[in-house]
C-alpha positions in Angstrom: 0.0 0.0 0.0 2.6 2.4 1.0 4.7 1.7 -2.4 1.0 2.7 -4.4 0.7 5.6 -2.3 4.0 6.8 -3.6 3.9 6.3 -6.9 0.4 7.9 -7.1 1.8 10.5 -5.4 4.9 10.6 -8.4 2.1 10.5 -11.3 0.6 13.5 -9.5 3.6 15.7 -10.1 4.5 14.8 -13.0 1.0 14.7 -14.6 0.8 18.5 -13.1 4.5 19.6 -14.0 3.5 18.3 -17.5 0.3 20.5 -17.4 2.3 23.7 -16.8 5.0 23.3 -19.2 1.9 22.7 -21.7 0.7 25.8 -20.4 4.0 27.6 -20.2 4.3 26.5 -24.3 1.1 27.5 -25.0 1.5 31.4 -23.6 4.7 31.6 -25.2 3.4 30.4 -28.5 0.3 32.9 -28.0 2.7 36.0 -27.5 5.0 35.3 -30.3 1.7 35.5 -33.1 0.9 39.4 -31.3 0.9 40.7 -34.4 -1.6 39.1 -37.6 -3.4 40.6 -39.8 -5.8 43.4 -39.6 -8.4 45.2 -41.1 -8.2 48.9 -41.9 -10.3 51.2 -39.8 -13.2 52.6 -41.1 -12.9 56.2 -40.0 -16.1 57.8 -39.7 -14.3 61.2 -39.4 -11.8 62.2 -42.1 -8.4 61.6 -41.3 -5.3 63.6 -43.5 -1.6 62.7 -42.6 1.8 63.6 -42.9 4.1 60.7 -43.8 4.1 57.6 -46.0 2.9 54.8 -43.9 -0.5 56.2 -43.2 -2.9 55.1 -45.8 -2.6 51.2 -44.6 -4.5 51.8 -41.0 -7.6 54.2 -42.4 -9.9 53.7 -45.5 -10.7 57.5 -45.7 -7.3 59.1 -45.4 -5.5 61.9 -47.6 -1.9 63.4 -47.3 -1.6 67.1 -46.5 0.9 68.5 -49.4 2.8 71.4 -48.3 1.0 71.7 -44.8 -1.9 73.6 -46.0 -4.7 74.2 -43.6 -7.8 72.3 -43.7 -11.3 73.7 -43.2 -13.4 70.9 -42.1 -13.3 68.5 -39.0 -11.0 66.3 -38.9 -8.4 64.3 -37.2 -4.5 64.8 -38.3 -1.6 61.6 -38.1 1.6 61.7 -38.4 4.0 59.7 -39.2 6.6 60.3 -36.7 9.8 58.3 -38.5 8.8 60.4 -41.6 7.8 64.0 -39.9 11.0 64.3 -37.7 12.9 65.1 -41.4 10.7 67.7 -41.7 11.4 70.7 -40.0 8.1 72.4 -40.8 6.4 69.9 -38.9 6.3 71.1 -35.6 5.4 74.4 -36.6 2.2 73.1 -38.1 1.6 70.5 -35.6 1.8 73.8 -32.9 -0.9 76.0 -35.4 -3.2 72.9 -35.5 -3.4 71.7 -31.9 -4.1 75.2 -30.7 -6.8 75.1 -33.5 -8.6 72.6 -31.9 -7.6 69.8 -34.3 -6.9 66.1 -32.6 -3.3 65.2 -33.6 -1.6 61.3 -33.6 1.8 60.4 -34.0 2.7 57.0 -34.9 5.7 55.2 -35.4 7.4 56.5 -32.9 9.4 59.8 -32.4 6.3 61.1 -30.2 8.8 63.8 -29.0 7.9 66.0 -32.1 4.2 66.9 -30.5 5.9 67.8 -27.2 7.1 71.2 -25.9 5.3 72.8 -29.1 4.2 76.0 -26.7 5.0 76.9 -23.4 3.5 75.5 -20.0 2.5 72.1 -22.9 1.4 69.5 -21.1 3.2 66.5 -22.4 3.6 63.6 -19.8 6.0 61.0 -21.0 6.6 57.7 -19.9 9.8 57.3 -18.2 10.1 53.7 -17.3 8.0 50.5 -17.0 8.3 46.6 -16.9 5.8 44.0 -18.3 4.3 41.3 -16.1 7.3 39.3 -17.2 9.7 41.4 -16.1 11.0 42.5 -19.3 11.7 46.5 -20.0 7.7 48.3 -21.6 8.5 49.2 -24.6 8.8 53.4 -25.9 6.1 55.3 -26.6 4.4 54.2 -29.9 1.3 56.5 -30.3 0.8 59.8 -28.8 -2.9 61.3 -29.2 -3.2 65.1 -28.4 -5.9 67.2 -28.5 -6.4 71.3 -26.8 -9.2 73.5 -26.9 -10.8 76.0 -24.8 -13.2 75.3 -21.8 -13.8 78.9 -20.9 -12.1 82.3 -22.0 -8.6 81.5 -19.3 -8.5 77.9 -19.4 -7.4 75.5 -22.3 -8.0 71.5 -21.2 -5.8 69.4 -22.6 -6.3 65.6 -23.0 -3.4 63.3 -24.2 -3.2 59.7 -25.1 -0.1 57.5 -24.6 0.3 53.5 -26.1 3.4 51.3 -26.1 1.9 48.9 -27.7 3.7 48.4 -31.3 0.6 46.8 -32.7 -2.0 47.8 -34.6 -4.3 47.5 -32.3 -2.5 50.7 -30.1 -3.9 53.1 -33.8 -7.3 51.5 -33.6 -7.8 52.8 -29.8 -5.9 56.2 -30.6 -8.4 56.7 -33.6 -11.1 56.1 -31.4 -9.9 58.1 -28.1 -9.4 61.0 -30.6 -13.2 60.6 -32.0 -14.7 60.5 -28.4 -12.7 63.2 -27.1 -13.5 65.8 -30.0 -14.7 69.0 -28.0 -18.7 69.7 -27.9 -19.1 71.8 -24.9 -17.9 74.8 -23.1 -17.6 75.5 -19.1 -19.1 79.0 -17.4 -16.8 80.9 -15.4 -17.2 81.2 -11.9 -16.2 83.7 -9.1 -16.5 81.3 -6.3 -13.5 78.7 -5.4 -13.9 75.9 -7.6 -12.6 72.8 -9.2 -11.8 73.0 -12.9 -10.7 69.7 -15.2 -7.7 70.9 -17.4 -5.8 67.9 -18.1 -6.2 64.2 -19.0 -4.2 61.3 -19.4 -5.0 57.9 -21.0 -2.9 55.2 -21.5 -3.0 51.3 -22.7 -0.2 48.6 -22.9 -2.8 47.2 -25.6 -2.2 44.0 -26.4 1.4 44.1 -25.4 1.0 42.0 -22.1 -0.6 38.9 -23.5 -1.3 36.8 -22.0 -1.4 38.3 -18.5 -4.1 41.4 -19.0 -4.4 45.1 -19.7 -3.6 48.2 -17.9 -5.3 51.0 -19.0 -5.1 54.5 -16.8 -7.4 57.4 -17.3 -6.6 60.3 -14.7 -8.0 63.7 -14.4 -6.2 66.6 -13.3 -8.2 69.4 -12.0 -7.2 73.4 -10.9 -7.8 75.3 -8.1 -9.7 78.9 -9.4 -10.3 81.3 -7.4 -7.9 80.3 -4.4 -7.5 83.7 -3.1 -3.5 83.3 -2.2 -0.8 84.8 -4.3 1.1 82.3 -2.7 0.3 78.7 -3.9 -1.6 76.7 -6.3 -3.2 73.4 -5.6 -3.7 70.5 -8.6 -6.4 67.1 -7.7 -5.1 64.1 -9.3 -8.2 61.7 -9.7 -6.5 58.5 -11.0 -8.7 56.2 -12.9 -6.8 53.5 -13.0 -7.7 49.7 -14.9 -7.4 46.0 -14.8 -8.4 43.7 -17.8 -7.3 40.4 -16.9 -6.4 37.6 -19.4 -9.3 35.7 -18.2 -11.5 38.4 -19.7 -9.7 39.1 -22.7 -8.4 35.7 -24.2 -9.8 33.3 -21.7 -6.1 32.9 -20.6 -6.6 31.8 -16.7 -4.5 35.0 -15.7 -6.9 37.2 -13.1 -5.6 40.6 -11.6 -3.9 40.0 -8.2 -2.9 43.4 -6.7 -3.0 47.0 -8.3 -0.5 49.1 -7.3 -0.6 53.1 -7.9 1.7 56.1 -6.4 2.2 59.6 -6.5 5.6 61.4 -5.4 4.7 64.6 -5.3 8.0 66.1 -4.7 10.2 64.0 -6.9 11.4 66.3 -9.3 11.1 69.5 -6.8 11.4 69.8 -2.7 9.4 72.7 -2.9 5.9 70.7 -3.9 3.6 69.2 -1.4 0.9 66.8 -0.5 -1.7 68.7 0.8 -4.2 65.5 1.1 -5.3 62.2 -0.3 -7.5 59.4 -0.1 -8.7 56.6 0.1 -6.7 55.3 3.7 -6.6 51.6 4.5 -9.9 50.3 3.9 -11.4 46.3 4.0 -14.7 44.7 4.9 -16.8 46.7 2.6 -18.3 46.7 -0.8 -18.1 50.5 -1.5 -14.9 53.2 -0.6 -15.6 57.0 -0.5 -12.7 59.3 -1.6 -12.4 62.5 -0.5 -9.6 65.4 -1.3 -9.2 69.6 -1.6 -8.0 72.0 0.5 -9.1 73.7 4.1 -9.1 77.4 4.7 -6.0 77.8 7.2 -4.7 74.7 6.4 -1.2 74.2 4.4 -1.8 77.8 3.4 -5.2 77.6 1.7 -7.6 80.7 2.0 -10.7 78.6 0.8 -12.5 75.3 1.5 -12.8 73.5 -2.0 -13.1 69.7 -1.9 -14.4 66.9 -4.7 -15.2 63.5 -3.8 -16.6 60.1 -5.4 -16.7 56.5 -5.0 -15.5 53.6 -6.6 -16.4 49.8 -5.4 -14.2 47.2 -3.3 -15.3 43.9 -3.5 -13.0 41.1 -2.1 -10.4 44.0 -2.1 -8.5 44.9 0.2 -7.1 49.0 0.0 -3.6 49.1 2.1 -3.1 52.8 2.8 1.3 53.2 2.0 1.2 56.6 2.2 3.9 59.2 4.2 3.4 62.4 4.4 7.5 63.0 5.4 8.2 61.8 2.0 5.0 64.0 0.3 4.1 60.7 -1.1 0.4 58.7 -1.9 0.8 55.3 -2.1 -2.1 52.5 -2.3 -1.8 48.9 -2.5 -5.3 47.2 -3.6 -5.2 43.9 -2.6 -7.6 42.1 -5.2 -9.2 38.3 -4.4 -8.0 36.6 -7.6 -10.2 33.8 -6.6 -13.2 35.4 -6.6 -15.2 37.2 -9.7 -13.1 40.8 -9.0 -10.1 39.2 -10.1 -11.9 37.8 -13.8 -13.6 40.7 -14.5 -12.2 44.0 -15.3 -11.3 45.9 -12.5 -11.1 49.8 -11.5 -9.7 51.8 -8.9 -10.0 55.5 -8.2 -7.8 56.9 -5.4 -6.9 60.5 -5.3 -4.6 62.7 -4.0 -4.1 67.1 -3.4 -0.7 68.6 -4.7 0.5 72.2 -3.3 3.4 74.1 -5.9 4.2 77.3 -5.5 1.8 79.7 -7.5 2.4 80.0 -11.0 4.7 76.9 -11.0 3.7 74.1 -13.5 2.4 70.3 -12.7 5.4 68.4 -12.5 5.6 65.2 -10.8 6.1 61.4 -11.2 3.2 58.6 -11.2 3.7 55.2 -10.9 0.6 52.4 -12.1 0.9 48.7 -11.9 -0.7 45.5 -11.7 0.4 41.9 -11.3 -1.7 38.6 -12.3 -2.3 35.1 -10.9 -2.9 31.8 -12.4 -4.3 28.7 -10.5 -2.7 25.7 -11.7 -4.5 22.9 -10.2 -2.5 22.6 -6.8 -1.4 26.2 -6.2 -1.4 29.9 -7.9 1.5 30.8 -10.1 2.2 35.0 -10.2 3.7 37.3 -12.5 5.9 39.9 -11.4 4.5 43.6 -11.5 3.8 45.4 -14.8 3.9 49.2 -14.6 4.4 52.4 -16.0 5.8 55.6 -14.4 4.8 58.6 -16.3 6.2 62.2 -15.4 3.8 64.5 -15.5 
């Protein structure tokens, strides 16, 4: 009896070390075909480019000759291999942006829609890792698009991939169609909250088989602050998991996310005036809750914002210090339960303090690592992320 026990005990291990290598071979296999063949996207909005390597991702697309201004709505790519030998290109690119006119780069080279004007804000990524521990890739596609909200405030929304596939053009195309300006905002003479900036960002489909990691954060101004003094930004990050499970039926689920904020990393003289959420667990729902306090850390006004975002079989690990001016959350997600299949979002938020007329400038750090049950035990990835500065 004993000698059966064992050697059902040996087929056990083998039969599952067997499983995983299958399962090892099969990833590997799925992440090698990335790339395959695509059709070309049928813009319902005209699209005109500068470059050469345009016309294979649109059906409707015509080259701009000699940068001449167009007078209709439309969306402008650019082929950033081919643009950076033009030196007319960022003069153009500057004239359209401020026009109101959604611009992509492709192909790399985003650097030529940055810095176009001054105060531009261009966040960049600055380093990253997949869930495999390899380095992220550069930026591929860079999405901008500017245009007025009142008569002293220009909102700016930017979109980042580095994901070399096609797939990264497809969700640039459509970011730039859904973000194509329709309204204006009133100006006010009370203290208030006004959205100026907005950052989205996908690794695509460059983190097969593990998942997606998406962000979407709002960046929002103090008006109306009464001190000559300071000025005080809200970051609300919106930050996403899509695990394998949900996109290719992998078995990867999302584990932890993991998000920061170093408010002071690039200058001592910026500070965390507040954030939120803190350590939270046992509940299905977390409220989040930031602004500033007249007579507090040198505010003359009250102005808060708040909203909630859900928590179920999640577990919020407040890692914040205030001696270091930095946010931290770890969310510690159930992969077991249906949290960790299903895509995923967190919302934490924090309160930056620069001196007045001083720019955003700080660094942001999102990531997210997966798990994998195989039969006896899970199986983790290391943490993919992305630090942007902003």
């Amino acid at each position: 009896m004993k000698m059966n026990t064992r050697l059902l005990g040996l087929l056990i291990v083998l039969a599952t070390v067997s499983y995983i290598a299958m399962a090892t071979a099969t990833e590997a296999l799925a992440m090698k075909n990335v790339e395959g063949q695509y059709e070309k996207i049928n813009n319902s909005i005209p699209v005109y480019y500068i470059g050469k390597n345009i016309t294979k991702y649109f059906t409707k697309a015509m080259d701009i000759k000699e940068l001449e201004n167009v007078h209709k709505k439309y969306i402008l790519v650019v082929d950033g291999k081919y643009a950076k030998r033009d030196s007319r290109v960022k003069a153009f690119l500057k004239k359209e942006i401020l026009s109101g006119v959604p611009v992509i780069v492709v192909n790399g080279n985003t650097k030529i829609v940055k810095n176009l004007f001054k105060d531009q804000f261009c966040p960049e990524v600055v380093a990253g890792q997949t869930p495999d521990g390899k380095p992220i890739g550069n930026e591929t596609v860079y999405g901008y698009i500017v245009y007025p909200i009142d008569n002293r405030t220009l909102m700016t929304k930017v979109f980042i991939s580095t994901d070399p596939s096609f797939e990264a053009i497809l969700e640039a195309y459509e970011w730039a169609r859904s973000n194509i300006p329709n309204k204006t905002v009133t100006i006010k003479d009370t203290p208030y909250w006004n959205q100026i900036y907005q950052l989205d960002y996908t690794t695509g489909d460059s983190w097969k088989p593990y998942g997606r990691l998406n962000i979407r954060t709002l960046y929002y101004k103090l008006y109306n602050d009464g001190s000559g003094t300071y000025d005080w930004y809200d970051i609300h990050v919106r930050q996403q998991s899509v695990p394998g499970e949900e996109l290719w039926s992998s078995g990867w689920k999302t584990a932890d996310m993991y998000t920061w904020i170093d408010a002071d990393y690039y200058h001592s003289n910026y500070f965390l005036s507040d954030y939120s959420p803190t350590t939270t667990s046992g509940t299905t729902t977390v409220t989040v809750s930031i602004g500033v306090s007249a007579g507090e850390s040198g505010a003359q006004v009250s102005a808060s914002q708040s909203w909630s975002y859900t928590i179920p079989d999640v577990f919020v690990h407040d890692q914040s210090d205030y001696s270091k001016e930095l946010a931290k959350w770890w969310h510690d997600v159930d992969e077991g339960k249906a949290v960790g299949s299903d895509t995923y979002q967190i919302e934490p938020g924090a309160t930056i303090r620069v001196p007045n007329g001083a720019a955003m400038d700080w660094k942001e750090h999102y990531g997210v690592k997966y798990g994998k049950w195989n039969i006896l035990w899970w199986t983790y990835t290391s943490e993919g992320w992305v630090e942007f500065r902003i």
